[in-house]
N, CA, C and O atoms as a DFTB+ gen file, in Angstrom:
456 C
 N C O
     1  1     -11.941     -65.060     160.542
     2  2     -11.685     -63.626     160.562
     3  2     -10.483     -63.353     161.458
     4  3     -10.104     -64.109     162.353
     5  1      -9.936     -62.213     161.128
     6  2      -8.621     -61.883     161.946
     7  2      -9.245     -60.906     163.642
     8  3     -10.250     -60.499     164.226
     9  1      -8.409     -60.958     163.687
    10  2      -8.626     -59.424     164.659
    11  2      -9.543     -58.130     164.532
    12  3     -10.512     -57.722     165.172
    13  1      -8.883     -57.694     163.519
    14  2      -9.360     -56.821     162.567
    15  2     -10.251     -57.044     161.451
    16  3      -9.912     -57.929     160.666
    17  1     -11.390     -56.379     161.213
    18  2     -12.233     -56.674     160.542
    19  2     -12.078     -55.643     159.523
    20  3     -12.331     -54.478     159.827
    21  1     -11.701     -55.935     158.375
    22  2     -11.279     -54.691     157.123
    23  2     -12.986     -54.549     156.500
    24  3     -13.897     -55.375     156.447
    25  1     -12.916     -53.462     156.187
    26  2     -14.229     -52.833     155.579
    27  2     -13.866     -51.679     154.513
    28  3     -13.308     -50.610     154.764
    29  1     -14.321     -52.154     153.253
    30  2     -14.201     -50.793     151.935
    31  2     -14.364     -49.661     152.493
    32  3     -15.327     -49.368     153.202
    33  1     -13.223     -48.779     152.150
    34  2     -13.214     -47.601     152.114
    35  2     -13.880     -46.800     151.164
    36  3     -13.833     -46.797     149.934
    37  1     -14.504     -46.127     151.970
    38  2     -15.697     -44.834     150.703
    39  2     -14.680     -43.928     150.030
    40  3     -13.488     -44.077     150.300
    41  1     -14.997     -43.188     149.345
    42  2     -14.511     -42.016     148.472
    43  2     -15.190     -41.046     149.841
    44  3     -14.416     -40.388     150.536
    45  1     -16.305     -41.048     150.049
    46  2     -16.726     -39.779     150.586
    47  2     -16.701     -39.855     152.183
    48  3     -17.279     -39.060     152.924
    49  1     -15.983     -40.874     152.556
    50  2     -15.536     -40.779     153.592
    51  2     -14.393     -40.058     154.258
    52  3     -14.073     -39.721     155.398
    53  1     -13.594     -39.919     152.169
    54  2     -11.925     -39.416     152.700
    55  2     -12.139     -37.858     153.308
    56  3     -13.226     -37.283     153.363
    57  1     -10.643     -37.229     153.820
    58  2     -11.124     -36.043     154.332
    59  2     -10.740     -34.846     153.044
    60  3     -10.042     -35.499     152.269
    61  1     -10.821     -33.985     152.700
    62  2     -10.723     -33.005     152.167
    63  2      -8.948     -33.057     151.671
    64  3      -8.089     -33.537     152.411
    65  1      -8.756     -32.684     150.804
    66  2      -7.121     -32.652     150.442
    67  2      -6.803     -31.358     151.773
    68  3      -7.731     -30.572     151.964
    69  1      -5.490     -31.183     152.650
    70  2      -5.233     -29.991     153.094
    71  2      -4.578     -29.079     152.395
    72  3      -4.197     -28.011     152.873
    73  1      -4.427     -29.398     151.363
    74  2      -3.955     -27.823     150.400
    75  2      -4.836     -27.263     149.583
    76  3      -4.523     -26.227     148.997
    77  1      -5.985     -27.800     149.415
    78  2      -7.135     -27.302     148.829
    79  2      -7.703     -26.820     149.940
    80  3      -8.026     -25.648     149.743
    81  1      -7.953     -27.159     150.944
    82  2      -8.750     -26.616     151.758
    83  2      -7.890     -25.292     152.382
    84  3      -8.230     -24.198     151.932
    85  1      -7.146     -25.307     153.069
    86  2      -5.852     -24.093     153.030
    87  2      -6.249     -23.085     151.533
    88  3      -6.427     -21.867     151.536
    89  1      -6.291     -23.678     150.760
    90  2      -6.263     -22.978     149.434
    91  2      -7.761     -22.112     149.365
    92  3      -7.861     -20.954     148.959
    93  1      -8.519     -22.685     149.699
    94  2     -10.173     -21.927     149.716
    95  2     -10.186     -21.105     151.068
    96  3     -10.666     -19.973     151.023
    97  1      -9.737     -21.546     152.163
    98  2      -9.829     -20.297     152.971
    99  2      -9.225     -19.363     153.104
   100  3      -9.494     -18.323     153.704
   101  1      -8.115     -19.751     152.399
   102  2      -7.271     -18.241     152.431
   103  2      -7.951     -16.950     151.316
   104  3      -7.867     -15.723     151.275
   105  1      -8.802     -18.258     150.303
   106  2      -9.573     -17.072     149.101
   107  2     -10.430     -16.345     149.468
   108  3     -10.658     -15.250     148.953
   109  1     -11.308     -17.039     150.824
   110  2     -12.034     -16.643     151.516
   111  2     -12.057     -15.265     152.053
   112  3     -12.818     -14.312     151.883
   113  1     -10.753     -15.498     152.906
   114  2     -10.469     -14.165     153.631
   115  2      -9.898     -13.252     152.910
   116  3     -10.132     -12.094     153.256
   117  1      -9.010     -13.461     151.736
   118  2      -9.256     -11.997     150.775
   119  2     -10.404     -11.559     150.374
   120  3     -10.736     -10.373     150.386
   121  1     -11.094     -12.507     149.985
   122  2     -12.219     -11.976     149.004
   123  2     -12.871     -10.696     150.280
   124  3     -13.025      -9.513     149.978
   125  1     -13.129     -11.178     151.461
   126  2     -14.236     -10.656     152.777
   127  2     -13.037      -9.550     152.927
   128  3     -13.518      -8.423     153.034
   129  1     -11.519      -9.568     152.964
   130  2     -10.773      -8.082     152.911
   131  2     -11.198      -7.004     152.012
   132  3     -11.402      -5.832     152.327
   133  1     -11.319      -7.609     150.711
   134  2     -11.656      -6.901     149.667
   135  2     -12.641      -6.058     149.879
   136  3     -12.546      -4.845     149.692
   137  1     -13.944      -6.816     150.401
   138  2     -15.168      -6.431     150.537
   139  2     -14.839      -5.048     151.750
   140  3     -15.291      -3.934     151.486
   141  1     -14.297      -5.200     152.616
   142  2     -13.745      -4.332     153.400
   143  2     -13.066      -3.162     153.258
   144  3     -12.892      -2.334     154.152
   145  1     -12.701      -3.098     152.192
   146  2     -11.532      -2.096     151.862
   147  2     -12.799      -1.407     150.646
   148  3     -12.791      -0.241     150.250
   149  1     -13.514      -2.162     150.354
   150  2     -14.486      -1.839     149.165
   151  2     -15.789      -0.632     150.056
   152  3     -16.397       0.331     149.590
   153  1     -15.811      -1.262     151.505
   154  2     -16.805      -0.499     151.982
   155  2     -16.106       0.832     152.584
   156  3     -16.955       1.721     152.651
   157  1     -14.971       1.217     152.995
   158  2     -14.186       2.133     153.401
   159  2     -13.692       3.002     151.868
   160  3     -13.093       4.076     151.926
   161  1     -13.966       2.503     150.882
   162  2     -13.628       3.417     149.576
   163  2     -15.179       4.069     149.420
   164  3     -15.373       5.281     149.334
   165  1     -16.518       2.795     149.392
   166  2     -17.522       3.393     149.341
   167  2     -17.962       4.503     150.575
   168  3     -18.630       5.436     150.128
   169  1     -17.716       4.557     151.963
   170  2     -18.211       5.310     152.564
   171  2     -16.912       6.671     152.271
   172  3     -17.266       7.700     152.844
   173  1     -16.232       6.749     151.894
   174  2     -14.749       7.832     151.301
   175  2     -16.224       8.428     150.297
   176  3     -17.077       9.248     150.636
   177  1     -16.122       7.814     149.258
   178  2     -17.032       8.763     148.496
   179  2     -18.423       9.251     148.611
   180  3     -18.837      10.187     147.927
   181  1     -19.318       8.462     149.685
   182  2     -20.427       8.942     149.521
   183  2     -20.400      10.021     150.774
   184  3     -21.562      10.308     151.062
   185  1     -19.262      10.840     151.767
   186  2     -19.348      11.542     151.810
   187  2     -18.618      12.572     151.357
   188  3     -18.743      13.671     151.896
   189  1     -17.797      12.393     150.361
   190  2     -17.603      13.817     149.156
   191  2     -18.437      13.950     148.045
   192  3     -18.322      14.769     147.133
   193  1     -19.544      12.819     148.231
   194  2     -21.035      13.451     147.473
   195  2     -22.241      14.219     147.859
   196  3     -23.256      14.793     147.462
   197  1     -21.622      13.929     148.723
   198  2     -22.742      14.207     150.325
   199  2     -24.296      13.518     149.858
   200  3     -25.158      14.263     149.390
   201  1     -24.513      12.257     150.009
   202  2     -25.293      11.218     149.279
   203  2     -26.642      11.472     150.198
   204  3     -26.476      11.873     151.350
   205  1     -28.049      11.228     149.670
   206  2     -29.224      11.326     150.712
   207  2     -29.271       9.815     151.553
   208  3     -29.066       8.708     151.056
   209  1     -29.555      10.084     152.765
   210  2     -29.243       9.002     153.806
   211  2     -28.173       8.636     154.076
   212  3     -27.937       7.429     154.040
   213  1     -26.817       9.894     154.564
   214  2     -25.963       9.791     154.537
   215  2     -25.246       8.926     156.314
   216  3     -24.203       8.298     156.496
   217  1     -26.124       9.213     157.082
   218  2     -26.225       8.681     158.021
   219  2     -25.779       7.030     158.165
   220  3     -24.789       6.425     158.576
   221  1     -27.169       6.657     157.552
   222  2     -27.500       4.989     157.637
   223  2     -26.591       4.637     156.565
   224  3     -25.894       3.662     156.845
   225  1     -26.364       5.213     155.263
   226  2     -25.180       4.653     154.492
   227  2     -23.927       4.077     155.170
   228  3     -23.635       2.891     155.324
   229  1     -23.101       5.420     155.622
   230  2     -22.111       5.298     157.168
   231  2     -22.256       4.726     157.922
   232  3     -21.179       4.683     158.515
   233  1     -23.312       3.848     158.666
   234  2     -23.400       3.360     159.401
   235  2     -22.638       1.328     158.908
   236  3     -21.751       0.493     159.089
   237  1     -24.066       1.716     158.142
   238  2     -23.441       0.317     157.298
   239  2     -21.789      -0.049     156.828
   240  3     -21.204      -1.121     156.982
   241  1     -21.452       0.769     156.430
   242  2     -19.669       1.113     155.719
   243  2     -19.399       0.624     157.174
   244  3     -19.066      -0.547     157.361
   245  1     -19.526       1.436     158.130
   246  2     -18.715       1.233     159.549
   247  2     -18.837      -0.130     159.892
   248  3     -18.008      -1.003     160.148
   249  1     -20.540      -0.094     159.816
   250  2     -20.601      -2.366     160.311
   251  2     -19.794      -3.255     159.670
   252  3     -19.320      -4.286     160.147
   253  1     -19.650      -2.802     158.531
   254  2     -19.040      -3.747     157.516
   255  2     -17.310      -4.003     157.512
   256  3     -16.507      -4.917     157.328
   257  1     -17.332      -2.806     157.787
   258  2     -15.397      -2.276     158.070
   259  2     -15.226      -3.095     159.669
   260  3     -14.113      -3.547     159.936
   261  1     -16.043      -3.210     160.400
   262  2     -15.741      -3.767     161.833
   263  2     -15.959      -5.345     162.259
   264  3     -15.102      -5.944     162.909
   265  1     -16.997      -5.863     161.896
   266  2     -17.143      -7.034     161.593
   267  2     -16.804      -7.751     160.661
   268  3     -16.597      -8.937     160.921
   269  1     -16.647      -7.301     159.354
   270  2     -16.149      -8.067     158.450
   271  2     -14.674      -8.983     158.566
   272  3     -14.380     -10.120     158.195
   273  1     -14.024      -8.052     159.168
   274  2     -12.475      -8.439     159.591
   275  2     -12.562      -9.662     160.728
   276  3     -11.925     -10.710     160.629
   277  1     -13.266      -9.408     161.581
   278  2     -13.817     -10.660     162.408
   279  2     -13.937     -11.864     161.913
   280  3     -13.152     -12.812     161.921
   281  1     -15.304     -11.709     161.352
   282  2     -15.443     -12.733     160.863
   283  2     -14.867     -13.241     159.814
   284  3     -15.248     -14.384     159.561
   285  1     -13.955     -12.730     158.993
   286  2     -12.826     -13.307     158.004
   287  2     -11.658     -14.141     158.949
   288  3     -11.088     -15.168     158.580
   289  1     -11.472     -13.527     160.100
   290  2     -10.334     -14.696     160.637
   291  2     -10.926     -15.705     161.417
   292  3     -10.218     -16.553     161.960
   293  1     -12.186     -15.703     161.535
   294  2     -12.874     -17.022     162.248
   295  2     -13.091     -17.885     161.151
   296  3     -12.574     -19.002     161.156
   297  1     -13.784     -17.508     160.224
   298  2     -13.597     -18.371     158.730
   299  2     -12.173     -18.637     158.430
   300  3     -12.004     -19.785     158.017
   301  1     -11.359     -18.097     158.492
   302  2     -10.071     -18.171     157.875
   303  2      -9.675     -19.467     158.659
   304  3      -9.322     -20.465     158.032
   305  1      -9.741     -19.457     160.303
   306  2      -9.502     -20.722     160.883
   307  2      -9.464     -21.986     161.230
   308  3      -8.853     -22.875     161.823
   309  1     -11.053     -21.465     160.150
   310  2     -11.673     -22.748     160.788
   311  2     -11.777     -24.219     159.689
   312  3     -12.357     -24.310     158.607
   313  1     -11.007     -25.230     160.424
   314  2     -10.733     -26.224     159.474
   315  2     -11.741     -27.298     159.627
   316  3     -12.889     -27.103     160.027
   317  1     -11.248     -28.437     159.289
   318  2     -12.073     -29.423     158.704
   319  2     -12.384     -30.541     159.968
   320  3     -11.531     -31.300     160.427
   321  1     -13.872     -30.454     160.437
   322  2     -14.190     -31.328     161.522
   323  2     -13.205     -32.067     162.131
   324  3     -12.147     -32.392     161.592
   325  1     -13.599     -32.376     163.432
   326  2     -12.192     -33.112     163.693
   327  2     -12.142     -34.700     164.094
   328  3     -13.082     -34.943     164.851
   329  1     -11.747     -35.273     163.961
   330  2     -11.753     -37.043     164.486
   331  2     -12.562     -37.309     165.224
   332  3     -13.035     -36.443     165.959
   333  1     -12.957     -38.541     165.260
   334  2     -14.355     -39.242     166.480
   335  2     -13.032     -39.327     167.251
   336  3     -12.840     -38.226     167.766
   337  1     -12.131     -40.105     167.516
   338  2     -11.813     -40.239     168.608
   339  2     -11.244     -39.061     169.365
   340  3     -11.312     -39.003     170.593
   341  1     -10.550     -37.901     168.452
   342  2     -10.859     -36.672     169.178
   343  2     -11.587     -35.915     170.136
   344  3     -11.255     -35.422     171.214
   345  1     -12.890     -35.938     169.359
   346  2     -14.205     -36.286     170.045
   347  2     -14.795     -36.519     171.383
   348  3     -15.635     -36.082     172.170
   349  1     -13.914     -37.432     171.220
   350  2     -14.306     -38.504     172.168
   351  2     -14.789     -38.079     173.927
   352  3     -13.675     -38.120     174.448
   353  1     -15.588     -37.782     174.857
   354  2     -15.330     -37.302     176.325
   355  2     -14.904     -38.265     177.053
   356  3     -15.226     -39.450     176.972
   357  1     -13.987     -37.647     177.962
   358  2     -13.586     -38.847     179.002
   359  2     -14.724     -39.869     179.836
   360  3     -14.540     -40.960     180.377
   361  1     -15.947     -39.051     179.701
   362  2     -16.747     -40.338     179.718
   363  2     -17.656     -41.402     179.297
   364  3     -18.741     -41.916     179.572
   365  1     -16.693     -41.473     178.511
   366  2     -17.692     -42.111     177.292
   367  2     -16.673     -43.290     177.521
   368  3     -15.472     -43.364     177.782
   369  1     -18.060     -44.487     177.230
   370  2     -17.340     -45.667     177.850
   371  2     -16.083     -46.279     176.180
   372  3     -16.214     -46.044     174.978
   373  1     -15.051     -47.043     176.911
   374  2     -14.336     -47.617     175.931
   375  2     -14.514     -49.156     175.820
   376  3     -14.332     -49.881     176.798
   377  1     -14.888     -49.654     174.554
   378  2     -14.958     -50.621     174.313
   379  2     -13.778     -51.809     174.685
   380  3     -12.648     -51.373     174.468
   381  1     -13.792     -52.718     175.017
   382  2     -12.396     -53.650     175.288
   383  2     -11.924     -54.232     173.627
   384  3     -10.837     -54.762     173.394
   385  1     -12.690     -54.062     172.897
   386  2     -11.446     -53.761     171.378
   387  2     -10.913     -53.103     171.085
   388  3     -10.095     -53.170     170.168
   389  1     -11.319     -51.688     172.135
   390  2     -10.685     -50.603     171.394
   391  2      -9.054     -50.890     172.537
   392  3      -8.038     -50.502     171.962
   393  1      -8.903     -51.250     173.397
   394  2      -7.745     -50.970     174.127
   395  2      -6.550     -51.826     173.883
   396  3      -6.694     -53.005     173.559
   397  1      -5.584     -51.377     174.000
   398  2      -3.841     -52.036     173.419
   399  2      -3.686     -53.496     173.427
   400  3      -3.436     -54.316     172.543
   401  1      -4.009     -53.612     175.254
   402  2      -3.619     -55.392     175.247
   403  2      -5.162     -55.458     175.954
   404  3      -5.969     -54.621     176.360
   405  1      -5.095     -57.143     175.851
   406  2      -6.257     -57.772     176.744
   407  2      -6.087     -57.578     178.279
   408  3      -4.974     -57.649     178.801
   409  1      -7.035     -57.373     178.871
   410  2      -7.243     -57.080     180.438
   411  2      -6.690     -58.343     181.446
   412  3      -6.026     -58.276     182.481
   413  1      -7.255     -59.556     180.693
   414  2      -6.641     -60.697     181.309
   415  2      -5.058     -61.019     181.466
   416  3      -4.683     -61.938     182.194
   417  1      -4.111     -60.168     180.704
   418  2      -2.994     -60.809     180.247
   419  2      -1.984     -60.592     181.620
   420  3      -3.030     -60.335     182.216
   421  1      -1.445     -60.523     182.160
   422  2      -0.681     -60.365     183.202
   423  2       0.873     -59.879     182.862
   424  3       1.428     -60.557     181.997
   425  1       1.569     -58.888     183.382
   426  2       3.009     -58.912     182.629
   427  2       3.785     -60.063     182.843
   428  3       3.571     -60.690     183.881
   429  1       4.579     -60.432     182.123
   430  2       5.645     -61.622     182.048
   431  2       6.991     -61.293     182.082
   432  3       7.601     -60.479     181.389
   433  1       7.452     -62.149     183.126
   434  2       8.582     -61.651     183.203
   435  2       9.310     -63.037     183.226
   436  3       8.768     -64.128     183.401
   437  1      11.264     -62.674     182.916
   438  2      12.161     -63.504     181.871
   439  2      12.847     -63.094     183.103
   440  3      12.825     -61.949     183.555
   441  1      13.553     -64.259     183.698
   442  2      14.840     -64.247     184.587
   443  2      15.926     -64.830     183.701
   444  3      15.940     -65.630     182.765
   445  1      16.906     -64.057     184.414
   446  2      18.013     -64.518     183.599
   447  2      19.002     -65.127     184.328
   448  3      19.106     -64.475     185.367
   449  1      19.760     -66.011     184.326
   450  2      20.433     -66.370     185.155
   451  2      22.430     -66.714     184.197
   452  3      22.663     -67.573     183.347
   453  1      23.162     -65.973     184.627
   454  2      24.446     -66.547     184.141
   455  2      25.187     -67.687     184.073
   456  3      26.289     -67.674     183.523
């Protein structure tokens, strides 16, 4: 065996394409605008109907008009898990495969002489 120990790569290991995923959250956050602009047209008309339970109707329109926008740019942001070694806390121990050179190796040094 080498150094490196190669192991098959899964399909469902890969990560998400980033233009598809870009592509669904941005649909996301229109669609939840929409819905927004949908509840500010609905509370527009149900008081030039003057609707029964005009109160709690309004109320809702208002929750919806205030939070909705919120939570469309926290969805909108939020991308795709992020790396183990990202992850990772500074104290979490590191394996001696995982590091550059061997611990034993000493630097070497080249004299030169003219």
């Amino acid at each position: 065996m080498g150094r490196y120990e190669r192991r098959p790569s899964l399909i469902t290991d890969a990560p998400p394409n980033p233009a598809d995923d870009l592509r669904r959250r941005q649909i996301r956050y229109v669609v939840m605008m929409l819905i927004r602009t949908l509840c500010l047209v609905v509370g527009g008309v149900l008081i030039s109907v003057q609707a029964p339970w005009l109160p709690l109707w309004l109320s809702l329109c208002a929750a919806g008009m205030v939070i909705l926008p919120w939570l469309a740019v926290i969805l909108a942001n939020d991308g795709p898990p992020k790396e183990k070694h990202r992850m990772r806390r500074p104290t979490d121990r590191v394996e001696p495969s995982q590091t550059a050179l061997p611990a034993e190796q000493a630097p070497r040094t080249i004299d030169y002489e003219p």
